[in-house]
C-alpha positions as a printed Julia matrix, in Angstrom:
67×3 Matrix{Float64}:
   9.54  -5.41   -0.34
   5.8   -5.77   -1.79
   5.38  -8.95    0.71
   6.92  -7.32    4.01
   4.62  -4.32    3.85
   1.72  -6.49    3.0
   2.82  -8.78    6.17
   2.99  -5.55    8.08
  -0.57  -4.58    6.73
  -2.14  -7.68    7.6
  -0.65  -8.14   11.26
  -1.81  -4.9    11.73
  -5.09  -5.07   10.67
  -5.9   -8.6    12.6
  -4.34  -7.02   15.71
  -7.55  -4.35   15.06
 -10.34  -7.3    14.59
  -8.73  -9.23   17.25
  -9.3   -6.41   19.75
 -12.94  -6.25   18.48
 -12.19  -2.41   16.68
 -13.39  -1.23   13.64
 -10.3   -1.78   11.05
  -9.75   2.66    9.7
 -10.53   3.04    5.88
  -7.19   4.12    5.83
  -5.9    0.46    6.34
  -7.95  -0.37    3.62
  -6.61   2.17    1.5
  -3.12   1.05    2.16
  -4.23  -2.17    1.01
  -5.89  -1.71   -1.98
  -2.65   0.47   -2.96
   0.04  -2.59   -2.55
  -2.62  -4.72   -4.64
  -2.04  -2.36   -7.57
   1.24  -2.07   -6.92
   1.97  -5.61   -6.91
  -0.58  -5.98  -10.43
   1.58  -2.9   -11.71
   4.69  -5.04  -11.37
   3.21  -8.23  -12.46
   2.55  -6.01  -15.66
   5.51  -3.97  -15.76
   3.28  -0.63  -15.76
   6.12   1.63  -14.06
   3.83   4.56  -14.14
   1.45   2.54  -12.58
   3.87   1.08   -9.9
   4.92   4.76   -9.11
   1.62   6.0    -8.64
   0.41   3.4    -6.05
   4.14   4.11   -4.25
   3.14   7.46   -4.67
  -0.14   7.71   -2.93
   1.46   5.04    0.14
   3.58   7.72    0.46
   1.0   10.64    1.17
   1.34  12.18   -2.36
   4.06  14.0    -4.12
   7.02  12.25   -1.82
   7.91   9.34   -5.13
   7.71  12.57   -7.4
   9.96  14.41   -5.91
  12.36  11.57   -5.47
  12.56  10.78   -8.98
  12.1   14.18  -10.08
C-alpha cells in the first residue's frame, strides 16, 4: 500500500518538474508523511504509523475510524 502511494507521489511530482512548475509544499508534505510511515512500520511504532496515516488523511479522519 506504502509503495503504490509513494509511486503515485513520485509520478506526480515528476509530471510537475517535467512541465517546468514549482512542485506545492504540500507534495512535499505528503512525502515526508509516507517516509515516517514506512520508518513507523519498519519499527512497529503503531502510534506512530497512525499518526502519519492520520495527517495524509487531513487530520482526525484515522481517529475517528478507529475510534
Amino acid at each position: 500500500m506504502l509503495d503504490d502511494l509513494k509511486n503515485q507521489l513520485a509520478i506526480t511530482i515528476k509530471a510537475y518538474q517535467a512541465e517546468g512548475k514549482e512542485v506545492p509544499d504540500e507534495l512535499w508534505q505528503q512525502g515526508c508523511l509516507l517516509f515516517m510511515a514506512e520508518q513507523a512500520v519498519k519499527e512497529g511504532n503503531e502510534e506512530k504509523f497512525l499518526f502519519a496515516l492520520n495527517e495524509l488523511c487531513g487530520g482526525d479522519t484515522a481517529t475517528k475510524l478507529i475510534a
